[in-house]
N, C-alpha and C positions, 0 to 999 in steps of 0.2 A: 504585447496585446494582453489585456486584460479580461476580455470576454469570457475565456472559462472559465475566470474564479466567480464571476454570475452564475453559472451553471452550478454550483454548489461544491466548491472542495470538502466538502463534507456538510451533511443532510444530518442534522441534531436532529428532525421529525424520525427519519429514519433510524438513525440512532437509540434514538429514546424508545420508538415500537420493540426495535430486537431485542431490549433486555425490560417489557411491557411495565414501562413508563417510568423504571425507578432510576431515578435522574444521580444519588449516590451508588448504585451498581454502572454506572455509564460514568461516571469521573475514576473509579478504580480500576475499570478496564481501558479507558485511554490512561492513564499513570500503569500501570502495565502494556500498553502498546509501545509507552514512549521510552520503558525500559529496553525493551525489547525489541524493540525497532531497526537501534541500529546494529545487532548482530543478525539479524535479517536481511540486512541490504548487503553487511560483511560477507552473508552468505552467496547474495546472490553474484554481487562483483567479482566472488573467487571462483563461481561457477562459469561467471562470463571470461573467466581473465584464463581461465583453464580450457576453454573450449570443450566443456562436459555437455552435454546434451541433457542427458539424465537429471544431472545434479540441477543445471538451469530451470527444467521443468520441476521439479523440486521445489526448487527454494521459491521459486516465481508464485505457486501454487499455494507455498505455505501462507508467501505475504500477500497474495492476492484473499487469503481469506481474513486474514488481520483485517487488510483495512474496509474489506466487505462490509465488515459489522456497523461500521461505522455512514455508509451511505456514502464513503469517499469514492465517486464514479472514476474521476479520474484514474486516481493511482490504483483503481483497483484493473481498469480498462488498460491501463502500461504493464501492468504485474500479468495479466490474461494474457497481452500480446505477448510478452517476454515465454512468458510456460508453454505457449503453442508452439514459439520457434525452437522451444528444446522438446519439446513432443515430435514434433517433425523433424528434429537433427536438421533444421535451415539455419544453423548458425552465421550468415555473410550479413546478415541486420541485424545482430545482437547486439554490438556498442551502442546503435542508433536508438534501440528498444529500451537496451538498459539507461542510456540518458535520458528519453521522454520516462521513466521511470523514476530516474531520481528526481530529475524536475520536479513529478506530480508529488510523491512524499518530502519534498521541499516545501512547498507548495502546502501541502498538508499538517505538517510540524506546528506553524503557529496557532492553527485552528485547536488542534488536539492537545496545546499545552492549555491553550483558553479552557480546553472542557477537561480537564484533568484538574484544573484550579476550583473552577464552577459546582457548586450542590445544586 
């Protein structure tokens, strides 16, 4: 089902406001997201694969504000579910959390390489 990706995997209006319109400050911070992305997700998988609570809301928390910036609702709405469930030590839906997570930064990857190339 393709319906979400309508919904916007990432909002470039959104984008462009938070760093107030300068369109080469917004391709340097995703080519910095996309460095740094996937030792974020490393972090969150070790935190899910460890059954840490802490660490899960942690890491969830960090990458939920990466892809904030960016106006990405989805991954940022899998990243919020994920931090809550280690905020509340509910760890019994955490693989399930962390999958629709890596989906939505799946999902998100090709948009952010498009605006990392883009001026």
């Amino acid at each position: 089902m393709d319906f979400p990706n309508q919904l916007a995997v990432l909002d470039r209006a959104i984008a462009l406001s938070r760093v107030g319109g300068d369109s080469e400050l917004l391709q340097e911070m995703a080519q910095i997201f996309l460095e740094e992305c996937p030792s974020q997700m490393l972090a969150v998988r070790s935190a899910v694969a460890a059954r840490d609570p802490k660490a899960v809301e942690r890491s969830a928390h960090s990458l939920k504000g990466s892809v904030g910036n960016f106006g990405a609702t989805m991954a940022q709405q899998a990243a919020l579910a994920l931090e809550m469930l280690g905020r509340r030590g509910q760890l019994e839906d955490v693989d399930s959390a962390l999958y629709q997570l890596e989906d939505a930064i799946h999902q998100l990857q090709p948009e952010m390489e498009s605006l990392a190339q883009s001026v």
